[in-house]
Each structure stands twice: as C-alpha cells, then as structure tokens.
C-alpha positions in Angstrom: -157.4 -213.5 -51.1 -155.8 -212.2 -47.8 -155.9 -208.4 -47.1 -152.8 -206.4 -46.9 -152.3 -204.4 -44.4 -150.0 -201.2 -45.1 -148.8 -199.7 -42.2 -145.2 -200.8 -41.9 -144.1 -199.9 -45.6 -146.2 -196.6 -46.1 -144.8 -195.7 -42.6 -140.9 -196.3 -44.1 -142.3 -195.0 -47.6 -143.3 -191.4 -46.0 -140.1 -192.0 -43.1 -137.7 -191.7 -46.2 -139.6 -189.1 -48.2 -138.6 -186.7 -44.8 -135.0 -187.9 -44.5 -134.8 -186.8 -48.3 -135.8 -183.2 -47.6 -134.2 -182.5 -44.2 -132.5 -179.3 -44.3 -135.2 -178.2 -47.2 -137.7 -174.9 -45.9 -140.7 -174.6 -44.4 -143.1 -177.3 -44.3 -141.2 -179.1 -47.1 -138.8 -181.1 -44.7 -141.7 -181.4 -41.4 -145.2 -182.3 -44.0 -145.1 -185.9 -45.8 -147.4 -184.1 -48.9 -145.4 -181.0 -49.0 -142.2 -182.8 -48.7 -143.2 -185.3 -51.7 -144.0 -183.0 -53.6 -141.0 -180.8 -53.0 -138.9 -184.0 -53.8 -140.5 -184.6 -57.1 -139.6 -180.7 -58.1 -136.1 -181.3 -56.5 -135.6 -184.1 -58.7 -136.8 -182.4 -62.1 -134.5 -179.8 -61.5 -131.6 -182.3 -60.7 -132.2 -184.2 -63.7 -132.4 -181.4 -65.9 -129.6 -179.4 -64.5 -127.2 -182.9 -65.2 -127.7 -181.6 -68.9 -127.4 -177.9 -68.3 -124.3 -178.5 -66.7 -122.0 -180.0 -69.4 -123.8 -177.0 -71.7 -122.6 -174.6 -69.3 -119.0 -175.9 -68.7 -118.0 -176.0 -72.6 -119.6 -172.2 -72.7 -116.8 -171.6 -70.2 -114.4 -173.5 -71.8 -115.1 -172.3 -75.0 -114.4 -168.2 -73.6 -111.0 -169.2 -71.8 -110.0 -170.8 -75.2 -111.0 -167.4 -76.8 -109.7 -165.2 -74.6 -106.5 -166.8 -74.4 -106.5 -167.0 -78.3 -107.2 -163.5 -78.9 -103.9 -162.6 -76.8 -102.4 -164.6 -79.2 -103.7 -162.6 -81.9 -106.6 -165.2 -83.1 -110.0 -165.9 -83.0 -111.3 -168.7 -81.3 -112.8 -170.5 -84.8 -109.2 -169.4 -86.4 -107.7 -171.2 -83.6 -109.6 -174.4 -83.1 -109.5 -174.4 -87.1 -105.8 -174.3 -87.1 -105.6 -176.7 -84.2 -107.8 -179.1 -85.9 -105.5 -178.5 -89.1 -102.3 -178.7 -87.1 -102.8 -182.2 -85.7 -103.8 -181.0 -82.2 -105.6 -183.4 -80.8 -106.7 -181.6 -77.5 -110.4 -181.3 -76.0 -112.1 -178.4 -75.5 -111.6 -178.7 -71.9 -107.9 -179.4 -71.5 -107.1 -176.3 -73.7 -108.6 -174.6 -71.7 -106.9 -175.8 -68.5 -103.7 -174.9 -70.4 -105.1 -171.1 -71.4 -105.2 -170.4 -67.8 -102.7 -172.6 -65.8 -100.0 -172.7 -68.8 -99.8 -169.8 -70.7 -96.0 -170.8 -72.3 -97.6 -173.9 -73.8 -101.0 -172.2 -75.1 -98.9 -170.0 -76.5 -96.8 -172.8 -78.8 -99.9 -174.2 -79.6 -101.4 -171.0 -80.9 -98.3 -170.7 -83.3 -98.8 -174.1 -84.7 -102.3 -173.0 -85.6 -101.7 -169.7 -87.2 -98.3 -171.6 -89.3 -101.3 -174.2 -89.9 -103.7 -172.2 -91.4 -100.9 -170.2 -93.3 -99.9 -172.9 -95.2 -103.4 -173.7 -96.4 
C-alpha cells in the first residue's frame, strides 16, 4: 500500500483551527494545541448555552407576564389559568411582548381571565 503523506491537510487542519480562535486571548488564537483545545471548550459552552438560553428567555418572559399581571390585580398562575380558561391562545412569549409594549391590550386580556375564573 502507498504511504500517505500528511502535510497539506494537517497544515489546512491546524490553518483553520487558528482562523476559528482569532480574536480569542493569549496563546489560544497564536498556539495550534492551545487553540484546539480552547475551540473544543468554546464549543461545549456553545452547545450547552443553545439550551440555557430558551430556559433563560421563558424565566424572563414568565416575570414580565407576572409583573404585568400583578398590576392588574393577579397572579401570574391566576392569570395564565384564566387565560387558558378564557380561550386565550397566546404564547408565553407574545404576552409578554404585549405586557410591555401594549399595556391597553394586556389589560383586556387580564379581564377576560379574572371574568374566566369567576365563572368557574
């Protein structure tokens, strides 16, 4: 069997690796083992903060919805049970656009709840 000589692809393998980390410290953007190895951490933490994010985003949304509720006289579970009761069909995330950018109409919707879980 021939041999294979490397060269040319481990050259582009490592050449890539550093394009990857330019901009990162130290010797993590100039050293091919220091820059790999940064990559690989980079790239953990990119991966697992894909998942962290959508936690942290309905956490947010899930305050806005309460504080906007609570001027309204309601508790968040009150309201989203009322909500769910009243036939509003909106997500977590556009209520809570309309709790900050739409007080007016938050407001309405807040009153559908609480009629809602009156007449339970």
């Amino acid at each position: 069997m021939a041999r294979v000589k490397r060269s040319v692809h481990a050259k582009k393998k490592r050449r890539e690796t550093l394009a990857q980390t330019k901009g990162m410290r130290g010797n993590a953007s100039k050293r091919y083992r220091s820059a790999k190895e940064a990559l690989i951490k980079a790239d953990t933490y990119a991966y697992r903060d894909r998942r962290n994010r959508k936690r942290d985003f309905r956490k947010l949304w899930i305050q806005r919805i309460n504080a906007a509720a609570r001027q309204n006289g309601l508790s968040y579970s009150k309201f989203m049970h009322g909500a769910q009761k009243a036939g509003i069909e909106l997500d977590r995330k556009v209520l809570a656009d309309i709790a900050v950018h739409d007080e007016a109409t938050f407001r309405r919707f807040a009153e559908r709840a609480r009629e809602a879980l009156s007449a339970e």
